[in-house]
C-alpha positions in Angstrom: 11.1 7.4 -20.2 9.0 6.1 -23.3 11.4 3.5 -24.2 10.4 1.4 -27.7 10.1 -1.6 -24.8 7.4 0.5 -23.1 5.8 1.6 -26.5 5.4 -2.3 -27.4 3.9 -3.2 -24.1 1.5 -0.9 -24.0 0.8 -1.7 -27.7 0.3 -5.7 -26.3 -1.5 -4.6 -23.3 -4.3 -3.4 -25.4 -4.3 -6.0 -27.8 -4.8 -8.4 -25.1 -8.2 -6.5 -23.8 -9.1 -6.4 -26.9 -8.8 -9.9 -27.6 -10.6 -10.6 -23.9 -13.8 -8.9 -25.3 -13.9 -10.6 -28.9 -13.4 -14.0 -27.2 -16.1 -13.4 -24.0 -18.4 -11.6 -26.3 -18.3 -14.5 -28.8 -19.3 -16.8 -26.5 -22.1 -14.9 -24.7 -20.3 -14.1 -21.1 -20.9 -10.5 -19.6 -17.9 -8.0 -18.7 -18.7 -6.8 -15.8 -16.9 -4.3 -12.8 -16.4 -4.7 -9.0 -15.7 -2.9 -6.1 -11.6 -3.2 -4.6 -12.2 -3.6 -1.6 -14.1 -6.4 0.5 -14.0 -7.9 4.0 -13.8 -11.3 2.9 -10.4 -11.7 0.7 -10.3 -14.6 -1.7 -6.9 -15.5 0.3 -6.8 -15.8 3.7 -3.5 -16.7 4.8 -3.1 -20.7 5.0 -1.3 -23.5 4.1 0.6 -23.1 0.1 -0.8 -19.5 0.1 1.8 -17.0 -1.9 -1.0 -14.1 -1.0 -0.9 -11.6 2.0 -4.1 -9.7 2.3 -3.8 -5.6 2.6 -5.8 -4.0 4.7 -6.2 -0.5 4.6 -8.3 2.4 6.9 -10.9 3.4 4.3 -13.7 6.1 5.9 -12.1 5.0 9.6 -13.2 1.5 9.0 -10.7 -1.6 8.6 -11.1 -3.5 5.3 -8.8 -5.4 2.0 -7.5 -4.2 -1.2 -9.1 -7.4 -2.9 -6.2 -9.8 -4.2 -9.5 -10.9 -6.4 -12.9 -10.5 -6.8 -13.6 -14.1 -7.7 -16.9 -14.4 -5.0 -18.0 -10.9 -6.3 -18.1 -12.9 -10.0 -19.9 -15.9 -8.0 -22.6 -13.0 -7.2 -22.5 -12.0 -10.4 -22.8 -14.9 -12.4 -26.4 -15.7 -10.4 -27.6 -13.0 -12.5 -25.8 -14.0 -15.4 -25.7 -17.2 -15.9 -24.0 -17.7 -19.2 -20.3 -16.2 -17.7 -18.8 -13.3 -16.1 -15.7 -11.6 -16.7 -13.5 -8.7 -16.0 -9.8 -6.8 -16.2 -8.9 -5.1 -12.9 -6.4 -4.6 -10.5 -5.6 -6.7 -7.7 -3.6 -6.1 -4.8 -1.1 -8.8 -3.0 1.2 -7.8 0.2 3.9 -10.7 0.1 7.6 -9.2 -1.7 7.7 -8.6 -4.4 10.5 -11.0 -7.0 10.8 -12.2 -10.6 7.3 -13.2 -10.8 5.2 -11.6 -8.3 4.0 -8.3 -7.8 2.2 -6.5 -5.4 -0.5 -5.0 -7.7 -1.1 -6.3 -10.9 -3.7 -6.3 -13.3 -6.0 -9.7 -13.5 -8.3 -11.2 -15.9 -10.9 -13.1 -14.7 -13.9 -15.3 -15.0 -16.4 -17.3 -13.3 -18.9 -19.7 -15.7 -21.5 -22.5 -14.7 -19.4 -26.0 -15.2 -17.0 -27.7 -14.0 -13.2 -28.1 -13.9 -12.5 -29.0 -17.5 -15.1 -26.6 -18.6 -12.6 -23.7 -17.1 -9.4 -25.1 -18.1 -10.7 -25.0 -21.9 -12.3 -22.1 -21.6 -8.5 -20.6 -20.5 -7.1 -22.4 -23.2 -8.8 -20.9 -25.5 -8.9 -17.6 -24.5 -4.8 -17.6 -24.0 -4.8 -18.7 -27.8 -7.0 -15.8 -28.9 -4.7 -13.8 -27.1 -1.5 -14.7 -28.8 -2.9 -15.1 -32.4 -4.0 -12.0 -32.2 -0.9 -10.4 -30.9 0.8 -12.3 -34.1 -1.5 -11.3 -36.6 -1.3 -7.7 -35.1 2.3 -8.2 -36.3 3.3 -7.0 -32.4 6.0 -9.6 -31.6 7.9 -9.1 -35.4 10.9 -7.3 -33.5 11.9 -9.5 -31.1 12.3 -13.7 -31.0 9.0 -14.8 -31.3 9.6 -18.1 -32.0 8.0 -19.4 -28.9 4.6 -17.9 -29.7 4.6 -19.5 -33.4 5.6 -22.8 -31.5 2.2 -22.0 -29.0 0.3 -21.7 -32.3 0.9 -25.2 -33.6 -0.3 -27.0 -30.2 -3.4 -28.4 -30.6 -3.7 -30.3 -27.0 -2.3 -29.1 -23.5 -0.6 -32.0 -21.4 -2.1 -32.6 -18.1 -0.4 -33.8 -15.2 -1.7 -34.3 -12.1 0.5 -33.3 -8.5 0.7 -37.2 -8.1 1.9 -38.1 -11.4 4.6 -35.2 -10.6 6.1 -36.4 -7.6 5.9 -39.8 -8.8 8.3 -38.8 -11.8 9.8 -36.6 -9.1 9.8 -38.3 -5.4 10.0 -35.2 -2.8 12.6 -37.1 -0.9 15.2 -37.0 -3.9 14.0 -33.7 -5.4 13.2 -31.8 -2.4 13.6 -28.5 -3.8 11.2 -29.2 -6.2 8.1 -28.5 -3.4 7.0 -26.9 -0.2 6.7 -28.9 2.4 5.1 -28.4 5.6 4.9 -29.5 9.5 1.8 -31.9 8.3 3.9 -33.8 5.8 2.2 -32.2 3.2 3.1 -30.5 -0.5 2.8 -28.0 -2.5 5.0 -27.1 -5.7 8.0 -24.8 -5.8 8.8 -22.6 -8.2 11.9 -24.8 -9.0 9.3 -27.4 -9.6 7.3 -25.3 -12.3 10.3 -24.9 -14.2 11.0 -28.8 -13.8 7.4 -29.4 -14.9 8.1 -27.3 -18.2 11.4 -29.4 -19.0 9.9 -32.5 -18.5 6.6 -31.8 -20.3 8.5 -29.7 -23.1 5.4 -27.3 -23.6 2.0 -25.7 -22.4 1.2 -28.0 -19.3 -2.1 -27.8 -17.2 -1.0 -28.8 -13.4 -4.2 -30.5 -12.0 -5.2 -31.9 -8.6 -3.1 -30.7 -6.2 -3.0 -31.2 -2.4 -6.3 -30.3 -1.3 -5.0 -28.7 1.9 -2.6 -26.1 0.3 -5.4 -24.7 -1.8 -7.7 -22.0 -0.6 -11.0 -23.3 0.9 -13.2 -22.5 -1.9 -11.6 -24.8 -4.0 -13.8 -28.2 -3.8 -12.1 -31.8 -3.4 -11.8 -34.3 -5.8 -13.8 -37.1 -3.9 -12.5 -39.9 -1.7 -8.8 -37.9 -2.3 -6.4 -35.7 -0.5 -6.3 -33.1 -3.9 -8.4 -30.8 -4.9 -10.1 -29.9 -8.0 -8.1 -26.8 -9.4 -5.2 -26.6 -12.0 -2.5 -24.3 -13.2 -1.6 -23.4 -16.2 2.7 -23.5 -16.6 4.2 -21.7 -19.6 7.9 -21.7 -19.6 8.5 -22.9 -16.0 5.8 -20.1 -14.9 2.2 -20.6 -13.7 0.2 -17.9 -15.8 -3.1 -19.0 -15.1 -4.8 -20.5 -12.2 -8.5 -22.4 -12.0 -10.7 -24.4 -9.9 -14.2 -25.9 -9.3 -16.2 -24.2 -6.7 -18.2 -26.2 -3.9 -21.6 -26.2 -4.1 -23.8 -26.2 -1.2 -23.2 -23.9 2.6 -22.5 -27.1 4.4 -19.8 -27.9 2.0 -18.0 -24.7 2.1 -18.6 -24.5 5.8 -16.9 -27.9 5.9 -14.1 -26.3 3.9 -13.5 -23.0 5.9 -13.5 -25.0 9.4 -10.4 -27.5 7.6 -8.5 -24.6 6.4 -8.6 -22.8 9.8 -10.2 -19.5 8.2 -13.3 -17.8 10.4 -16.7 -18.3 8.6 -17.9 -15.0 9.9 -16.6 -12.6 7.5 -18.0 -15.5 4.4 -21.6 -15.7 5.9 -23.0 -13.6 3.2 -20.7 -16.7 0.4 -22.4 -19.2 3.1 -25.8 -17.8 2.3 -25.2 -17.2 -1.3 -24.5 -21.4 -1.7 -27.6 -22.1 0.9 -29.8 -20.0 -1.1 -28.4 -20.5 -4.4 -26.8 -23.7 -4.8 -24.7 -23.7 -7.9 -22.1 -25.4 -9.9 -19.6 -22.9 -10.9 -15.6 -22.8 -11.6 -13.7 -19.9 -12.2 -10.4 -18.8 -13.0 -7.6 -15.8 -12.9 -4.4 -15.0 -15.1 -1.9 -12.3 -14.3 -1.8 -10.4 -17.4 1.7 -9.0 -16.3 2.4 -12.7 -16.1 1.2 -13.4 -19.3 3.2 -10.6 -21.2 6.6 -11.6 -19.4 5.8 -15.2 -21.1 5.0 -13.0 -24.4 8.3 -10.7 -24.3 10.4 -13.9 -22.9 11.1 -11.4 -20.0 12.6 -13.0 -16.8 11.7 -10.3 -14.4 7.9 -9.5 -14.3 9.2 -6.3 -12.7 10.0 -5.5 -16.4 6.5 -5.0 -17.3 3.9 -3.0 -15.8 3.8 0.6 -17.1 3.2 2.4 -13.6 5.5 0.6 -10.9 3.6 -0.1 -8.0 6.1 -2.0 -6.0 5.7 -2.3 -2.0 9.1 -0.4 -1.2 8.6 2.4 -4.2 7.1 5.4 -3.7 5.4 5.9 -7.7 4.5 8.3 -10.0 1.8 9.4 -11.7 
C-alpha cells in the first residue's frame, strides 16, 4: 500500500504547492478558493472539446462538478487585480486513458494581460516547479536526466497550428489531427507527440483553430485561430492558456458561433458589460505535470486516491 513510488509522489506533490506559493507570492498574485460546483461549466460540449460536464443532484437541484473554475478567477481577479490563483480539484466525465482522468487536481490562474503575458507567466512558474523539485534532491533515484535537460532551456519554441500542418499537411498525416464535418482541425494526441519530435523540447502550441476552442477563448483578428496555446512536454500537453474576450457583445458573439446557450453565462455577460477587462488565464494538470516529472506513461500511475469513473474508491 505505501509503496517508495507513492512515498516520492506525495513527497513531489508537496513540493510543487509549495513552489506555486513562493512563485505567486513573489510576484504579488492572491491564492484564493472557489466553490465545485457551478451552472455555467467552463466546457460546454463543442467542437475539439476532450471535456464532458458532470452534473450531479445537489439539495434536489441539477448543477456541475466544475471541470474549472477559470470564470470564478475572472470574478475574482476584479477584486484583485494583480493575479489570482488556486490548487483544487476538478472534475471531467469523458474515459478515462493514459493521460486523462476524470478528477484531477489543477493549478490555475487568471492575471490582467494578454496572451504572451500568460504563456511566460507558465513558463516560469513550470521552472520554479522543477528547480525546486531538483534542489529538494526529489528526482536523485530515478532518471532525471530530462529535468536537468529542462533546466538548461532558456527559450520555449513556438509554433503556431499553421506552421504545424504546414510541416505536417493533414492530407498526408491524417492521424496527426481531428477532423470534423466542417473541414476543420484540431490536434491529435499522435500530433503532440509528433510536435515533441520535431521541436526536440519544451514547445508552446499557439493559435489554433478558433472553432475547436471553447468560446471564451478570443480570436486572433481577421483569422480562423484563436488566441490560446499549449504547453507540450514530451508529446503531452501539460498546460493550457488563452486570452479572454473583453466586452458582452464579444463573448455574446462567441457563445452564439459555438452553439452554447448564453442563458446559464448572463451573469459572465454582465461581468464583461459592466467590467470590461483584459484578462488571460491559464490551467495545468498537476497529475499531468508529475507523469512528465516521473517519465510515467500512464497518468493513472499517479494520483494518490484513485478516482477513476468505473472504480468504486477508498478513503
Amino acid at each position: 500500500m505505501f509503496s517508495e513510488r507513492k512515498v516520492l509522489i506525495n513527497k513531489i506533490i508537496g513540493k510543487t504547492i509549495e513552489s506555486c506559493y513562493e512563485y505567486f507570492t513573489n510576484i504579488n498574485y492572491l491564492a484564493t478558493i472557489t466553490p465545485i460546483t457551478t451552472n455555467s461549466v467552463s466546457s460546454p460540449m463543442g467542437k475539439g472539446s476532450d471535456s464532458l460536464p458532470v452534473q450531479i443532484n445537489l439539495f434536489d437541484q441539477d448543477t456541475y462538478l466544475a471541470d474549472s473554475m477559470q470564470f470564478n478567477l475572472e470574478y475574482l481577479l476584479r477584486l484583485y487585480s494583480p493575479g489570482v490563483w488556486y490548487v483544487m480539484p476538478s472534475f471531467r466525465g469523458e474515459d478515462p486513458d493514459e493521460t486523462h482522468l476524470n478528477q484531477f487536481i489543477h493549478i490555475e490562474s487568471e492575471l490582467v494581460g494578454d496572451l504572451a503575458k500568460v504563456m511566460e507567466v507558465v513558463e516560469q512558474l513550470v521552472k520554479k516547479i522543477v528547480n525546486s523539485i531538483l534542489a529538494a534532491n526529489l528526482c536523485d533515484q530515478i532518471n532525471n536526466k530530462h529535468l536537468k535537460d529542462f533546466q538548461k532551456i532558456t527559450k520555449f519554441e513556438i509554433v503556431t497550428f499553421q506552421e504545424f500542418e504546414k510541416n505536417f499537411p493533414f492530407k498526408k498525416y491524417p492521424h496527426l489531427f481531428k477532423s470534423f464535418s466542417d473541414g476543420s482541425l484540431a490536434m491529435s494526441r499522435e500530433g503532440e507527440i509528433q510536435l515533441s519530435k520535431f521541436v526536440g523540447g519544451p514547445c508552446w502550441l499557439t493559435n489554433p483553430e478558433y472553432s475547436t476552442v471553447p468560446f471564451y477563448q478570443a480570436k486572433l483578428p481577421g483569422t480562423k485561430y484563436a488566441l490560446s496555446a499549449d504547453l507540450i512536454l514530451d508529446g503531452c500537453e501539460i498546460a493550457g492558456c488563452g486570452q479572454r474576450w473583453v466586452s458582452d457583445k464579444e463573448t455574446l458573439s462567441a457563445l452564439l458561433e459555438h452553439n452554447v446557450q448564453p442563458k446559464p453565462y448572463q451573469w459572465y455577460l454582465n461581468l464583461k458589460r459592466d467590467y470590461p477587462l483584459q484578462t488571460s488565464g491559464f490551467g495545468i494538470g498537476l497529475e499531468r505535470l508529475l507523469a512528465w516529472v516521473l517519465q510515467e506513461k500512464d497518468i493513472r500511475n499517479i494520483p494518490l486516491f484513485s478516482r477513476l469513473k468505473s472504480d468504486v474508491s477508498y478513503p
